[in-house]
C-alpha positions as CSV (number, residue, x, y, z in Angstrom):
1,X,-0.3,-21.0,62.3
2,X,-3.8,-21.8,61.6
3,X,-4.1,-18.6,60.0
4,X,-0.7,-18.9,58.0
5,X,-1.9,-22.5,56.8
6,X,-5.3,-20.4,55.1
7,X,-3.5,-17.9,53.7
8,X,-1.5,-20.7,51.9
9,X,-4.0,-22.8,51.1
10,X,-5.7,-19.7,49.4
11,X,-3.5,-18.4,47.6
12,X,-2.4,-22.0,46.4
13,X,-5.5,-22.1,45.1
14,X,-5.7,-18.7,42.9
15,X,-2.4,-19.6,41.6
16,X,-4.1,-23.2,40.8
17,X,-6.8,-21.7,39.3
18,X,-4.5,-19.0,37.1
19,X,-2.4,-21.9,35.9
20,X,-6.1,-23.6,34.9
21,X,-7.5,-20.8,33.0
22,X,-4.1,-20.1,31.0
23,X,-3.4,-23.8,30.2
24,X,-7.4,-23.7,29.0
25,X,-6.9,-21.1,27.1
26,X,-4.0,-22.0,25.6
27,X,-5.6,-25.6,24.6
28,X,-8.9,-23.7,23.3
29,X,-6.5,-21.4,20.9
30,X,-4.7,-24.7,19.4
31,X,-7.7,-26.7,19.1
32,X,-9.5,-23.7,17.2
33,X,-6.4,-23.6,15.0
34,X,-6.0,-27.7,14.8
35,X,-6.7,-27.4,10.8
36,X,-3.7,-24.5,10.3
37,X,-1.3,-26.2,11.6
38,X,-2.1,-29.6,9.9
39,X,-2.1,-28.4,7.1
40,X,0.7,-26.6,7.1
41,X,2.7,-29.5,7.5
42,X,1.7,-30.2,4.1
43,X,3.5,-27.1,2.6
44,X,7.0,-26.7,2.1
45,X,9.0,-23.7,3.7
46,X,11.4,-22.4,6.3
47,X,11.5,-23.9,10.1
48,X,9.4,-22.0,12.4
49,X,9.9,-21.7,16.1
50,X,7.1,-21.9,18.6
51,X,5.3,-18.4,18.5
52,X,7.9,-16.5,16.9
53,X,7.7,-18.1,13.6
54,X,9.9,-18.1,10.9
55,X,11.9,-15.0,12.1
56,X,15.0,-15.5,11.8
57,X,15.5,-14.6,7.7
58,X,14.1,-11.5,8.2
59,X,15.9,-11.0,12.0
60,X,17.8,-7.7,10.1
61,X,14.3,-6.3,9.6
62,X,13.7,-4.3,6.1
63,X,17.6,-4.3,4.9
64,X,17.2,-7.9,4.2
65,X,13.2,-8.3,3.7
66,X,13.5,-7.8,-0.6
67,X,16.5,-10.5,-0.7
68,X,15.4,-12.7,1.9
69,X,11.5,-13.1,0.2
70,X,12.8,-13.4,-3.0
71,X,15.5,-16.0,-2.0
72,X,12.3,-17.6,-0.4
73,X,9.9,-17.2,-3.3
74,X,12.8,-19.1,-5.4
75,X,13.3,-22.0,-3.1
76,X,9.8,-23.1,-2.5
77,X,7.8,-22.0,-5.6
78,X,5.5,-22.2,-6.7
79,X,3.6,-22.5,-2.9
80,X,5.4,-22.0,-0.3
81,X,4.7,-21.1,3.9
82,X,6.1,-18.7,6.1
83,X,5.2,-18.1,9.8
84,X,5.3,-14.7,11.2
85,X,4.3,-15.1,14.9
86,X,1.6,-16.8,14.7
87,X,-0.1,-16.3,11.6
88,X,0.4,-18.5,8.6
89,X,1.1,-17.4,5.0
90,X,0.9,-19.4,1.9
91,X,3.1,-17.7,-0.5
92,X,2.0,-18.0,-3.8
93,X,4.1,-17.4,-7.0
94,X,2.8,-18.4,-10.0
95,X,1.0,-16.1,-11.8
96,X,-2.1,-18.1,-12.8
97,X,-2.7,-19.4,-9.0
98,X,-2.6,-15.7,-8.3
99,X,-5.0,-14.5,-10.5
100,X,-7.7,-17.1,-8.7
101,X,-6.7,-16.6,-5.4
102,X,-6.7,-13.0,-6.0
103,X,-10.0,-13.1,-7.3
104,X,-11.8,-15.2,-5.1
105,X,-9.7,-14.1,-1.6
106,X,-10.8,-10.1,-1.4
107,X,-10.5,-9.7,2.3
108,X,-7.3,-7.8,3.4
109,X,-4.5,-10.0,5.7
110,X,-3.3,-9.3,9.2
111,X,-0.8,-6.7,8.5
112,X,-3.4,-4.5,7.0
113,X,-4.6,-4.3,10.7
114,X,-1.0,-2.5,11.8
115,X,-2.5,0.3,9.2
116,X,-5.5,0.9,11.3
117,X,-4.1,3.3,13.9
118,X,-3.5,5.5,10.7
119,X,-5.6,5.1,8.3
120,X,-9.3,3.6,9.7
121,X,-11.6,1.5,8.2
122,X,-10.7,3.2,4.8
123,X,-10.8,1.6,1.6
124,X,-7.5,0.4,1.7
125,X,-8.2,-1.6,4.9
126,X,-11.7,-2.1,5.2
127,X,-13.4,-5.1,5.9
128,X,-15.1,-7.0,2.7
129,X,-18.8,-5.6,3.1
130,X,-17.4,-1.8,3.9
131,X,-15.0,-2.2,1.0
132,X,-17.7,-3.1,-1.5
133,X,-20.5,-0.2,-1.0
134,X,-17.4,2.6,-0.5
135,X,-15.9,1.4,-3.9
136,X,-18.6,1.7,-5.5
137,X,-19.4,5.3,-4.7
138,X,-15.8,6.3,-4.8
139,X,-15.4,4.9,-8.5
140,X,-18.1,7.4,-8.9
141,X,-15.3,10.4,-8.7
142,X,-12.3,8.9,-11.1
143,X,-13.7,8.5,-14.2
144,X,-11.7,9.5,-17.0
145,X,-13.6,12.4,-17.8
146,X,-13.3,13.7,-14.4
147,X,-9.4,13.0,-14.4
148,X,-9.2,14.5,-17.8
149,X,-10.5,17.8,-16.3
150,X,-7.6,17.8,-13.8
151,X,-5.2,18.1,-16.5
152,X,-4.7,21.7,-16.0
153,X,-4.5,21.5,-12.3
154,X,-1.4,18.6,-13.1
155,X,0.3,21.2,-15.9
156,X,0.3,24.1,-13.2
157,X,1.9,22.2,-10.5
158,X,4.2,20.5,-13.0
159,X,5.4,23.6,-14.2
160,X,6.1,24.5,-10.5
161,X,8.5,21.8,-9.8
162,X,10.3,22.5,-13.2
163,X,10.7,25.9,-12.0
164,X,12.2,25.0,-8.4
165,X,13.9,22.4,-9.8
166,X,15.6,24.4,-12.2
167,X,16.5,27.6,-9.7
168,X,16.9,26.1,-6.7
169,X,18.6,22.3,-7.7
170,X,20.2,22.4,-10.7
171,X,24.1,20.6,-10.5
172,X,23.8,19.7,-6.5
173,X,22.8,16.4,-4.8
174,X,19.3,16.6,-3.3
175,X,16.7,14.0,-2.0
176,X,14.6,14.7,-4.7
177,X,11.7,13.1,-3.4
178,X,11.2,16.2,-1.4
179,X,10.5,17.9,-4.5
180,X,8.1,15.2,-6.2
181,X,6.3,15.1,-2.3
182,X,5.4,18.7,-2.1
183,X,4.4,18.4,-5.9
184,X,2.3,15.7,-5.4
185,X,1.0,16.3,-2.3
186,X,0.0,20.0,-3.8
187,X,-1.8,17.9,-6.6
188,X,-3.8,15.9,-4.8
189,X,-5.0,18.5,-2.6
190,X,-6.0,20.3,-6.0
191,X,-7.9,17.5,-7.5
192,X,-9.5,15.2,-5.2
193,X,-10.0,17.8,-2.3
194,X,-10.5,21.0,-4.1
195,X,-8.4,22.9,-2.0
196,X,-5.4,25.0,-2.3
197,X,-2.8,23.7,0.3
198,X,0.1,26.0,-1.8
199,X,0.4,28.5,1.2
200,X,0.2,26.0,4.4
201,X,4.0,25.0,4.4
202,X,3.3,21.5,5.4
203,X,3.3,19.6,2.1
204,X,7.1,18.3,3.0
205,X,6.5,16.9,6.5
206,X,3.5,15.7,5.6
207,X,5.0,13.3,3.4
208,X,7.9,12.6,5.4
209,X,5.0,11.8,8.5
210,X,3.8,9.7,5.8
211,X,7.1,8.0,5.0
212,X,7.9,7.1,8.7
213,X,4.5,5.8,9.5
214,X,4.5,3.4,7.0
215,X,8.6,2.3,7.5
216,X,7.0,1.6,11.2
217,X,4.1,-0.4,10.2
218,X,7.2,-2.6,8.1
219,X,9.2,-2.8,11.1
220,X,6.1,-4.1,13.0
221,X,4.8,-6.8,10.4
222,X,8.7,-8.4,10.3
223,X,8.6,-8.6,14.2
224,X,6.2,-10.8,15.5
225,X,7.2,-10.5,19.1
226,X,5.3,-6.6,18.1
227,X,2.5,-8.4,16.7
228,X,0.3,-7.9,20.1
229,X,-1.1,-4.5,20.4
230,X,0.1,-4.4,24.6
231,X,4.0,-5.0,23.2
232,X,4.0,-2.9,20.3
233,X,2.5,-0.2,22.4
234,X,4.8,-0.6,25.8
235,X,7.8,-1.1,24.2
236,X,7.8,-1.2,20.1
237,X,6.8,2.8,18.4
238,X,3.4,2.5,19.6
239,X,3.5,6.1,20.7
240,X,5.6,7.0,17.7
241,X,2.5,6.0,15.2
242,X,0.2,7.7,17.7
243,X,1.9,10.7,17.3
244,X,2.3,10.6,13.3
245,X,-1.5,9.6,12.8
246,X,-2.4,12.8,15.3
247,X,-0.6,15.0,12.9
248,X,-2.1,13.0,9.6
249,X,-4.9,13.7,11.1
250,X,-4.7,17.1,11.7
251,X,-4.2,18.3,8.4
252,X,-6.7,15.8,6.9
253,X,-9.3,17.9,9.0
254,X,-7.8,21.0,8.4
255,X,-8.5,19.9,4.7
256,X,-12.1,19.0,5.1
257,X,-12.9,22.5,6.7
258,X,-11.1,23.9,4.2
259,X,-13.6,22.4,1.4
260,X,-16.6,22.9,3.5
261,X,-16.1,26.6,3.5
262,X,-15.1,26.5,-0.4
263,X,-18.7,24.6,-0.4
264,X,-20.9,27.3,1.3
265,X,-19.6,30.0,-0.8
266,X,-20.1,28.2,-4.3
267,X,-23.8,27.9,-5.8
268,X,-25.8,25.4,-4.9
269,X,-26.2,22.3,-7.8
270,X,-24.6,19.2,-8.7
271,X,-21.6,20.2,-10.6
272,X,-19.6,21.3,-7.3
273,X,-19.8,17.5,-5.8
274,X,-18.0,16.0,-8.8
275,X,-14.1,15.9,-6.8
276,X,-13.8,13.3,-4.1
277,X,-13.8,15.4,-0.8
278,X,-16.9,17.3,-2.1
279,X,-18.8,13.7,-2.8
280,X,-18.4,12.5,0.6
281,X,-19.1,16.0,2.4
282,X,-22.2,15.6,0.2
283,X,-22.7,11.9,1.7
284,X,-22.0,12.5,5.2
285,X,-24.3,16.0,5.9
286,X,-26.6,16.1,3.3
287,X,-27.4,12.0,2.8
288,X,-26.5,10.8,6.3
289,X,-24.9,8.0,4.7
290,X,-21.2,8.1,5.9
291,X,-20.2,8.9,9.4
292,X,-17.4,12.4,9.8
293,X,-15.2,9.5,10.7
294,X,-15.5,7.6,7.5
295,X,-15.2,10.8,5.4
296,X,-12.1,11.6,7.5
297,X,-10.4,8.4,7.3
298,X,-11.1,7.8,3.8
299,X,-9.4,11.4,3.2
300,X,-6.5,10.5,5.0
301,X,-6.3,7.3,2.5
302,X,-6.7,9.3,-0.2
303,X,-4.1,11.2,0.6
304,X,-1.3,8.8,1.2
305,X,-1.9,6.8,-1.8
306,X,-2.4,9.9,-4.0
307,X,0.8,11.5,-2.8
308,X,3.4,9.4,-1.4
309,X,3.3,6.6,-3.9
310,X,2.9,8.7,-6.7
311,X,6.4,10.7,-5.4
312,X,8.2,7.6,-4.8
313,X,7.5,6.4,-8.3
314,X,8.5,9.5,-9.4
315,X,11.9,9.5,-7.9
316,X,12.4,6.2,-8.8
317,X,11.5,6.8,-12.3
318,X,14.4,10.0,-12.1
319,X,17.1,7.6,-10.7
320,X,16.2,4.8,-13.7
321,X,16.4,7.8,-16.3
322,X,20.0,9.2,-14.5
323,X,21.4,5.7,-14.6
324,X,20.4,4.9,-18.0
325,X,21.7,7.7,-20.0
326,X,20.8,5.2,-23.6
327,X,17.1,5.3,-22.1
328,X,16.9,9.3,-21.1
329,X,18.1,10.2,-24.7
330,X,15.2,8.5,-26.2
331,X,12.6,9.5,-24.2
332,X,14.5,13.0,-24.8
333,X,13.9,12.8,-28.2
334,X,10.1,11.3,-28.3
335,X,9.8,14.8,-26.4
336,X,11.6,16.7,-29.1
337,X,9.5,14.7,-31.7
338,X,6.6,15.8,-30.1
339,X,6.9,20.0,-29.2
340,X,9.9,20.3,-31.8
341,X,11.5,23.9,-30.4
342,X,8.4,25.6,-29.8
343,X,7.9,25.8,-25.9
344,X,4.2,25.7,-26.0
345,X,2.5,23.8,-22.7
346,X,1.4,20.2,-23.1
347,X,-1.9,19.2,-24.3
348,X,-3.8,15.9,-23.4
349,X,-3.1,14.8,-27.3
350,X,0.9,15.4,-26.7
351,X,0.5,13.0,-23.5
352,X,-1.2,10.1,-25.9
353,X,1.9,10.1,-27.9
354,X,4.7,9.7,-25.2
355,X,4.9,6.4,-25.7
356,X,8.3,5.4,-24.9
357,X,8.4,7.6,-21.5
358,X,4.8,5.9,-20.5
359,X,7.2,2.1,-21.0
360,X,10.0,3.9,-19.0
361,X,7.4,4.5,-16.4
362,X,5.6,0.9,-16.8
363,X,9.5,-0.7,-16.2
364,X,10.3,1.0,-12.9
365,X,6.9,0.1,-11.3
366,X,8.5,-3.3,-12.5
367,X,11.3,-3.1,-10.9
368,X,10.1,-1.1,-7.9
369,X,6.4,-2.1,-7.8
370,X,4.9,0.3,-4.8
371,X,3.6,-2.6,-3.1
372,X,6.2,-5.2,-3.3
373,X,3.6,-7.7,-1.0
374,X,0.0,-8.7,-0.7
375,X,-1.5,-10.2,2.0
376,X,-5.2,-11.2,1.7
377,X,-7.1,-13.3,3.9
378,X,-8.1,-16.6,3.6
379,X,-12.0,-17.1,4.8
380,X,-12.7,-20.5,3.2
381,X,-11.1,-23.4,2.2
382,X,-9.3,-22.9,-1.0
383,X,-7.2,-25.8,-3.1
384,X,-4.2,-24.7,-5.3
385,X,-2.1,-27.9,-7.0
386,X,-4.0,-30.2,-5.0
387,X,-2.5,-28.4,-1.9
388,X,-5.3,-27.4,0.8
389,X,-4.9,-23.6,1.8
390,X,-7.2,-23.8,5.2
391,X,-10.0,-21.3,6.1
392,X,-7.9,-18.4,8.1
393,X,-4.7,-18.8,6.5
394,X,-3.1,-15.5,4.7
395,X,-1.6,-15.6,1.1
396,X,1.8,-13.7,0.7
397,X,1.9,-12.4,-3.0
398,X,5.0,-11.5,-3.7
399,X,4.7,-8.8,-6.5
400,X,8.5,-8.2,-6.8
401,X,9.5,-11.7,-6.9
402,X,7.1,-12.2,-10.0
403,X,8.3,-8.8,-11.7
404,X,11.6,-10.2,-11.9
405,X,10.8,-13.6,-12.8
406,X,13.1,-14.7,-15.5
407,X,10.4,-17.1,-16.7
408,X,8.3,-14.0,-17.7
409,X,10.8,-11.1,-18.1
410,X,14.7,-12.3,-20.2
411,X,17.4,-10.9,-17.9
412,X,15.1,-9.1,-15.1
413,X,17.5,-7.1,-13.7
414,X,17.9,-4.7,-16.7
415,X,16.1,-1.6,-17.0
416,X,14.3,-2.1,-20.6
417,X,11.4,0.1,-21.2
418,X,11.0,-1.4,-24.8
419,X,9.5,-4.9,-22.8
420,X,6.6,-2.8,-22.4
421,X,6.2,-2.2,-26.4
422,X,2.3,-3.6,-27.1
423,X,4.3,-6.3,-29.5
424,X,6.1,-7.2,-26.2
425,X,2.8,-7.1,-24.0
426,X,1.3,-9.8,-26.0
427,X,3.6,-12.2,-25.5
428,X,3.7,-12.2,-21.7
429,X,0.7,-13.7,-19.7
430,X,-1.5,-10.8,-18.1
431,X,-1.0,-11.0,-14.5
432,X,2.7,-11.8,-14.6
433,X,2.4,-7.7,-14.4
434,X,0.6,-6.4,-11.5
435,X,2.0,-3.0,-10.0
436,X,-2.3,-1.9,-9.1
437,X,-2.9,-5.4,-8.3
438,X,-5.5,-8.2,-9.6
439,X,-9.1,-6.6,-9.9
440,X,-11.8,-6.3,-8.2
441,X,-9.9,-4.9,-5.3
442,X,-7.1,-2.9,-7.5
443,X,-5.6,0.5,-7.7
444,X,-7.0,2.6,-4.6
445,X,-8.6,-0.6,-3.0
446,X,-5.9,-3.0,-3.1
């Protein structure tokens, strides 16, 4: 009995203890997060429930996400919170607040961590400091007299897709976003990398890896229950991601000892270091300045936002053309205009005058802006409209919402390339347009 009463008494007292340390830590997290949550009492927006947040408009997942932020964007504009788990968004909608926030808040938000598995510490999701000294040097390899030398590398594979488009499409149904993927993915490689991936046979499930990674890291961002890495990895599509990033992965190195070969068998100077893969094989073996996992991971980002959002634009742009037959015919004609009946190829003059299909292109990224969302982290004190956004906070920009604001844009829903006319442009305020973001962290860094 006495040794009975011990064995109680001890284990009473690691339970005690366990109960101590959780209830500790739980007060510790709340106390370090006192100024959140008092201040956003003072911001208008949906009821949240303890540690789940405001879950339930988007409990559907993505089939409801566009309606239910835009329904939300409406209601409480122009600022306006939303709790997902238990991080804290200020939503901000009005285009002038966005521009400073945007400028002054350059840190990427919490669900640029769910990218991480895949793509790194690359540009897209690097921290503040990293971001600033990669930019710089990769700005280095996309100047327009570099991309103007690609345009023979674009022509070739354009004229490829035309071809299987042509012989292998022409009057059936197909997804064609495979198409635009293998096209795109084949240009990429060409340009920034230097290497021909024309024979590999991978271009398609590349993209489609590509594709299902990043519908996962959606899935994951509207769930906070899969906001802890232990849950999301034990019972979410942990293993799923794994898998896709080993693959992404694979070809991304594949890739870089591709253009290392292509290297050693080209003369030595500077003119072979001019594409992007070349520059930071320079800077990792020859400078020592980046680590093979930086030049790796910044591949990989390269390669998703040079591809994939290029081919879904693409297809996007197709489906607006198909619908809009009015729209098609003239941007049909400008082409006429331009090349007449001769079928000579297309010259970097010719491109400057396609003016109309450029606004045809400029109207979809309206109304299918690649990133509908950004999140940027708060990491001081900010004050919009006398409202205090807190130090640790995230803002919630909700590019879609503001692209089919009818304060901005007369009758949003309709497809109407001429808005984009520079007549048209003037009229509108600048940001109330933002399809690459707000500078300084724009285009491949937003």
């Amino acid at each position: 009995m006495k040794i009975l009463a011990e064995d109680f008494t001890i284990g009473n007292l690691l339970l005690t203890s366990l109960l101590l340390f959780v209830v500790g830590f739980v007060i510790k997290y709340f106390w370090k997060r006192r100024r959140i949550y008092y201040y956003s009492t003072k911001i208008e927006g949906p009821f949240g429930l303890p540690f789940v947040g405001t879950i339930h408009p988007f409990i559907k997942g993505k089939d409801v996400y566009f309606t239910k932020t835009m329904e939300l964007a409406e209601k409480y504009a122009p600022i306006g919170k939303i709790w997902l788990g238990s991080h804290f968004y200020v939503m901000i909608s009005e285009i002038e607040d966005v521009e400073n926030l945007m400028k002054r808040c350059l840190a990427k938000g919490q669900m640029y961590e769910f990218l991480k598995p895949g793509l790194g510490h690359g540009i897209l999701t690097a921290k503040l400091s990293t971001w600033g000294i990669h930019r710089k040097i990769l700005n280095q390899t996309f100047n327009q007299t570099i991309l103007n030398s690609y345009f023979d590398i674009f022509l070739k594979h354009s004229n490829s897709l035309i071809i299987d488009l042509k012989e292998n499409y022409a009057n059936i149904q197909t997804d064609i976003f495979k198409q635009y993927g293998d096209c795109t993915f084949k240009t990429i490689c060409d340009t920034c990398f230097g290497v021909d991936s024309s024979e590999w046979n991978q271009q398609y499930e590349c993209m489609m890896w590509m594709a299902q990674g990043m519908a996962l890291v959606g899935y994951r961002f509207l769930n906070p229950l899969y906001h802890s890495d232990i849950v999301w990895n034990l019972f979410g599509s942990g293993k799923a991601v794994h898998e896709l990033c080993t693959k992404g992965y694979a070809v991304v190195r594949q890739i870089v000892s591709t253009k290392k070969q292509l290297l050693e068998n080209e003369n030595s100077g500077d003119t072979k270091y001019k594409d992007f893969l070349s520059c930071l094989i320079k800077l990792t073996e020859e400078e020592n300045k980046w680590s093979n996992e930086e030049m790796v991971e910044e591949t990989l980002t390269m390669m998703i936002a040079g591809s994939d959002t290029t081919a879904v634009t693409l297809s996007f742009t197709t489906i607006m053309l198909a619908m809009h037959q009015d729209v098609q015919r003239r941007a049909y004609k400008e082409m006429l205009d331009i090349f007449g009946n001769n079928t000579r190829e297309p010259t970097l003059d010719d491109l400057n005058r396609m003016d109309y299909l450029e606004c045809v292109i400029k109207e979809t990224m309206r109304l299918f802006p690649i990133a509908p969302v950004l999140i940027r982290k708060v990491l001081e004190d900010v004050i919009i409209r006398d409202t205090m956004i807190p130090e640790g906070s995230n803002l919630f920009i909700p590019v879609h919402y503001i692209h089919r604001n009818s304060k901005y844009w007369p009758n949003p829903l309709k497809f109407d390339p001429d808005r984009f006319k520079p007549e048209e442009v003037e009229k509108r305020p600048r940001y109330c347009y933002l399809p690459f973001s707000i500078p300084p962290r724009n285009c491949i860094g937003y």
